[in-house]
C-alpha positions as CSV (number, residue, x, y, z in Angstrom):
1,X,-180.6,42.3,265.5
2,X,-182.3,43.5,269.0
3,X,-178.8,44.7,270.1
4,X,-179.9,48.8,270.1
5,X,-180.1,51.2,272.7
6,X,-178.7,49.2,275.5
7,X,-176.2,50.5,278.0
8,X,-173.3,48.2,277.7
9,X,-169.9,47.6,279.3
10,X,-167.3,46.8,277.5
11,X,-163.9,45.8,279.4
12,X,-160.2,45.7,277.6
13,X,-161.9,47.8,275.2
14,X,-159.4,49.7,273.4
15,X,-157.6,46.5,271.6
16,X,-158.2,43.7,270.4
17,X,-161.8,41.9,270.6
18,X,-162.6,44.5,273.1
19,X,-162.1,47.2,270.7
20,X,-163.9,45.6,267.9
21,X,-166.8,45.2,270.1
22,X,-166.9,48.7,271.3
23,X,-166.9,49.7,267.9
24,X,-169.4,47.4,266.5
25,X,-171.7,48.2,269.6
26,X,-171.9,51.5,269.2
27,X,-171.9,51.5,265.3
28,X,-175.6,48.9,266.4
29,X,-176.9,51.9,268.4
30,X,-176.1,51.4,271.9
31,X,-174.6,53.1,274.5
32,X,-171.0,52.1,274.9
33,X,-169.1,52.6,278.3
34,X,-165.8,51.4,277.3
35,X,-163.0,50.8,279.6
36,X,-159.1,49.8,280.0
37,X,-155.7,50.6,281.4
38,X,-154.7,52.4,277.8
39,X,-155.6,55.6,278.6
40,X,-154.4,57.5,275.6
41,X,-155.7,55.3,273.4
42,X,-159.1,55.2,275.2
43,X,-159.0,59.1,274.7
44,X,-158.3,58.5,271.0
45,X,-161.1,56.2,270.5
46,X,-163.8,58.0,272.3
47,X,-163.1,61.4,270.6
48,X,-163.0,59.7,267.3
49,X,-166.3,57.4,268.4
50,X,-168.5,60.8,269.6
51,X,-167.2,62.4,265.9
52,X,-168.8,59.6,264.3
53,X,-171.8,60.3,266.4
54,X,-171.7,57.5,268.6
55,X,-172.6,57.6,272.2
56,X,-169.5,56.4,273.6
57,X,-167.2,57.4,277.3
58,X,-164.0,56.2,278.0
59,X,-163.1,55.6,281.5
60,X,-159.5,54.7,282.4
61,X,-159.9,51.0,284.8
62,X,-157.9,48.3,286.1
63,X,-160.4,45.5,286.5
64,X,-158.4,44.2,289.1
65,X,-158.4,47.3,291.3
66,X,-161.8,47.1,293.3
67,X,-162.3,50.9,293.9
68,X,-161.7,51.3,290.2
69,X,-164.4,48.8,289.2
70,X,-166.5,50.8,291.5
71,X,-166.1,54.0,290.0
72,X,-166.3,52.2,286.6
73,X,-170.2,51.1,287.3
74,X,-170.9,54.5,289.6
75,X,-169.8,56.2,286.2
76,X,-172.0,54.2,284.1
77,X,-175.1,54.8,286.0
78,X,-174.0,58.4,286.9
79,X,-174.3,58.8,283.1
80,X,-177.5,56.7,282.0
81,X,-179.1,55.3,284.7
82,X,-178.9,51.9,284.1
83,X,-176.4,49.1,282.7
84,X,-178.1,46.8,280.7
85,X,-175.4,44.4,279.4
86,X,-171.6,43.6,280.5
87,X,-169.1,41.8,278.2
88,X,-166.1,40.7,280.4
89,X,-163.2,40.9,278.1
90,X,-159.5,42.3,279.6
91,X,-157.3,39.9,279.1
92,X,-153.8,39.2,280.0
93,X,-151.3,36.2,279.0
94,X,-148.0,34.9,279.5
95,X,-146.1,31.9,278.5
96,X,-145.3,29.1,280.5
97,X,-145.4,25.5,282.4
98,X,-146.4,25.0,285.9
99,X,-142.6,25.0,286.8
100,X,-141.8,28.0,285.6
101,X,-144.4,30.6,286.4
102,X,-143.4,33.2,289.0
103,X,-145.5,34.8,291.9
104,X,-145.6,38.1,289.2
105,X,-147.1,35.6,286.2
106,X,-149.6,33.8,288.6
107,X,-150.6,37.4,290.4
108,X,-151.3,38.9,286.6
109,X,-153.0,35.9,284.5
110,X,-155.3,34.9,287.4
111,X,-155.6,38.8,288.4
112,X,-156.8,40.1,285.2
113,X,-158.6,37.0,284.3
114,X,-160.3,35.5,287.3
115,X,-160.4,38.5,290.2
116,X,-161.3,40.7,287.5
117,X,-164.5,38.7,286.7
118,X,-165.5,38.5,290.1
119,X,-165.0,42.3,291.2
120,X,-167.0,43.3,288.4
121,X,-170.0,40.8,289.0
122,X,-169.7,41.9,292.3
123,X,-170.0,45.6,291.8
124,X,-172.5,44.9,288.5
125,X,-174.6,41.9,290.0
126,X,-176.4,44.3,292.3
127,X,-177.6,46.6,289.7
128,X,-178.8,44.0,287.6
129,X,-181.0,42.8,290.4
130,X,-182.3,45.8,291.2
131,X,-183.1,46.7,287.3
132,X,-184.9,43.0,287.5
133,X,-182.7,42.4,284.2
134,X,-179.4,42.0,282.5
135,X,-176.7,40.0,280.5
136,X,-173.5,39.2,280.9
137,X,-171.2,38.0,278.5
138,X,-167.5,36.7,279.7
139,X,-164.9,36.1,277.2
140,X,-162.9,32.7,277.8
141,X,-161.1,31.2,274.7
142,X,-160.8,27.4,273.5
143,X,-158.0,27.8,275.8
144,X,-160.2,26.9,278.5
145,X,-160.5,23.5,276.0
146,X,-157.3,22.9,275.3
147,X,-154.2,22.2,276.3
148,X,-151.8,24.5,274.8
149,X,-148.3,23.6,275.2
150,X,-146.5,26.3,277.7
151,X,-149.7,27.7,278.6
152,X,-150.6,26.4,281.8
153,X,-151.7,29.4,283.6
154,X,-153.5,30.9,280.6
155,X,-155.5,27.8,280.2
156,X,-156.5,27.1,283.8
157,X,-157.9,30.6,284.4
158,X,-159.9,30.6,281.1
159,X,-161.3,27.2,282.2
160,X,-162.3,28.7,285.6
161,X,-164.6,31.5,283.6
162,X,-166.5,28.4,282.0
163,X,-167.2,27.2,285.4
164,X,-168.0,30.8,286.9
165,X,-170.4,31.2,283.5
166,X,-172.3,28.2,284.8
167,X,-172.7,29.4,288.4
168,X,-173.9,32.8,287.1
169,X,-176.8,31.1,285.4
170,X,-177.7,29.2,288.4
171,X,-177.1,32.0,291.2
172,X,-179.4,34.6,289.1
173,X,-182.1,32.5,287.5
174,X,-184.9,34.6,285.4
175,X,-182.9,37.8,286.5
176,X,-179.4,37.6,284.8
177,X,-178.6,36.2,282.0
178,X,-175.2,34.7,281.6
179,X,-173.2,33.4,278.8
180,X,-169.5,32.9,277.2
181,X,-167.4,32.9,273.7
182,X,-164.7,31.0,273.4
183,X,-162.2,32.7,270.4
184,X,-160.0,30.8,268.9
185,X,-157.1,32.1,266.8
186,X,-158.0,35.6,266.4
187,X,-155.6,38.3,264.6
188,X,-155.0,40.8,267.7
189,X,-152.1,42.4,269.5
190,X,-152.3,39.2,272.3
191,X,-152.0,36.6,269.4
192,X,-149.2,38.7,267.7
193,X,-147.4,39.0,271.1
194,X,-147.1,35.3,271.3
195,X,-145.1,35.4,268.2
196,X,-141.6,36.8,269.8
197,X,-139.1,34.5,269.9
198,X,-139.7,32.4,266.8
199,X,-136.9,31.9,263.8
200,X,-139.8,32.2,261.7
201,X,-141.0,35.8,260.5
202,X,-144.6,36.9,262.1
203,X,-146.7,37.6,259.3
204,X,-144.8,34.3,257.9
205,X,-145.8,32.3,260.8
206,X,-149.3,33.4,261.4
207,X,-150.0,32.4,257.8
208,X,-149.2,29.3,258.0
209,X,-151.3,28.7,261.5
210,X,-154.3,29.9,259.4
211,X,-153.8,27.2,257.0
212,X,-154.4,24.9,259.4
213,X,-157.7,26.9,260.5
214,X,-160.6,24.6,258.8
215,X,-161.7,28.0,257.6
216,X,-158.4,28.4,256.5
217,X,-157.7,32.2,258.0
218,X,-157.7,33.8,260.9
219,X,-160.6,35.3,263.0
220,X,-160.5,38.8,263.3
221,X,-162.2,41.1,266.4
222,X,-165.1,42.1,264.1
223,X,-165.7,38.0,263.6
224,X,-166.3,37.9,267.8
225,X,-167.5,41.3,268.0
226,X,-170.9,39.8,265.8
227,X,-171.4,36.8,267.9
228,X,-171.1,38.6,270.8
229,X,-174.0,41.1,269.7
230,X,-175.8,38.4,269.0
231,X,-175.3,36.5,272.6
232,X,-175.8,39.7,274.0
233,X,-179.5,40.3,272.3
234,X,-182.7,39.6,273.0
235,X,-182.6,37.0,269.8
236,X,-180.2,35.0,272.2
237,X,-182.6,34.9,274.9
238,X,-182.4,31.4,275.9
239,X,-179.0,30.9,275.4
240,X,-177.7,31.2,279.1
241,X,-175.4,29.4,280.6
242,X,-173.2,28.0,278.0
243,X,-170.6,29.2,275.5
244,X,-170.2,29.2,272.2
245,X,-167.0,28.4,269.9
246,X,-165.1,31.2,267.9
247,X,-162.3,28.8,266.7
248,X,-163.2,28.8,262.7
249,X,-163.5,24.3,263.4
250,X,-160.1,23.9,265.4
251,X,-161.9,22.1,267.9
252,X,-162.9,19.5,264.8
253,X,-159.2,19.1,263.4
254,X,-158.0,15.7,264.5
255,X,-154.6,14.8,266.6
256,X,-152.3,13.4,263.5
């Protein structure tokens, strides 16, 4: 794997996928500037991180606060000098059809999942050009695929990052390298979020969904964090952009 010694930021990452990258990432070698809204678990992680010898700051952002992107990247080169890769992962989701979302669902979902994207290319973009070099890896989701029942809003802003993936590639040919997973059901806080509100028991419930998984189980953060060191690597190299699938063959499983 060619993933060592890069500068990389990783967004969302104290949970989840995020957190599963920043760990593998810095466990590969690199440099990890890992960021979220979770401050005293971003604390946690990084003083736990540097005791394990792993080059790894926290710094407390709100991807869709643009002065707080700012600092985020100022940081980042403030401390190496350079920022060689960006995986776009903060995520938000809430429940719903297009008749019941309110001004507060819309403003968070396309907020986190959209703005978010664009203030950080914005802010990131720059430094990329001016390095002559970088990658950037957005998270979407088969969501983007897929239409989940209740899930309008989730769905249409993960399709917009397919759409933004392919612009990127475009907009910064031989400069910046763009590209996308797409996770399917992966075991994190999000997926056992969705969960309130059913008869059935949790751990119950989620079993039986991965017995429908053509893997039969459920993906966990260290399954995404893998391809995502890949995509991010110079082995990936022509990969650019384009997504790949995280779903374990849901996309494959027929309507009956």
């Amino acid at each position: 794997m060619s993933l060592t010694d890069k500068v990389i930021i990783v967004t969302g990452g104290t949970s989840g996928i995020g957190e599963g990258c920043t760990r593998h990432f810095a466990e590969l070698g690199n440099k990890v500037v890992f960021a979220s809204i979770q401050a005293d678990k971003g604390a946690e992680m990084q003083q736990e991180l540097h005791a394990a010898g792993h080059d790894a700051p926290f710094v407390e952002t709100d991807v869709t606060d643009d002065a707080g992107v700012a600092n985020l990247v100022k940081e980042s080169l403030a401390t190496y000098g350079r920022i060689d890769c960006l995986m776009r992962n903060a995520g938000a989701w809430r429940e719903g059809k297009v008749t019941d979302f309110s001004d507060d669902d819309y403003n968070l979902i396309f907020g986190v999942n959209v703005r978010g994207n664009f203030l950080l290319l914005k802010h990131i973009v720059p430094v990329m050009e001016q390095q002559g070099k970088g990658t950037i890896l957005i998270t979407s989701s088969v969501a983007a695929f897929i239409g989940f029942p209740a899930h309008a809003l989730y769905c249409a802003s993960k399709a917009s990052l397919e759409a933004l993936i392919r612009c990127m590639a475009t907009d910064y040919p031989g400069v910046i390298r763009t590209v996308g997973i797409c996770p399917g059901t992966i075991d994190t806080p999000m997926l056992r979020a969705s969960c309130a509100g059913w008869d059935i028991p949790e751990d119950e419930l989620l079993a039986d969904v991965a017995k429908k998984v053509p893997v039969r189980r459920l993906g966990s953060p260290e399954d995404v964090a893998k391809a995502a060191a890949f995509l991010l690597s110079d082995d990936a190299g022509y990969i650019n952009g384009s997504s790949i699938m995280m779903e374990g063959g849901t996309l494959a499983l027929p309507p009956w």
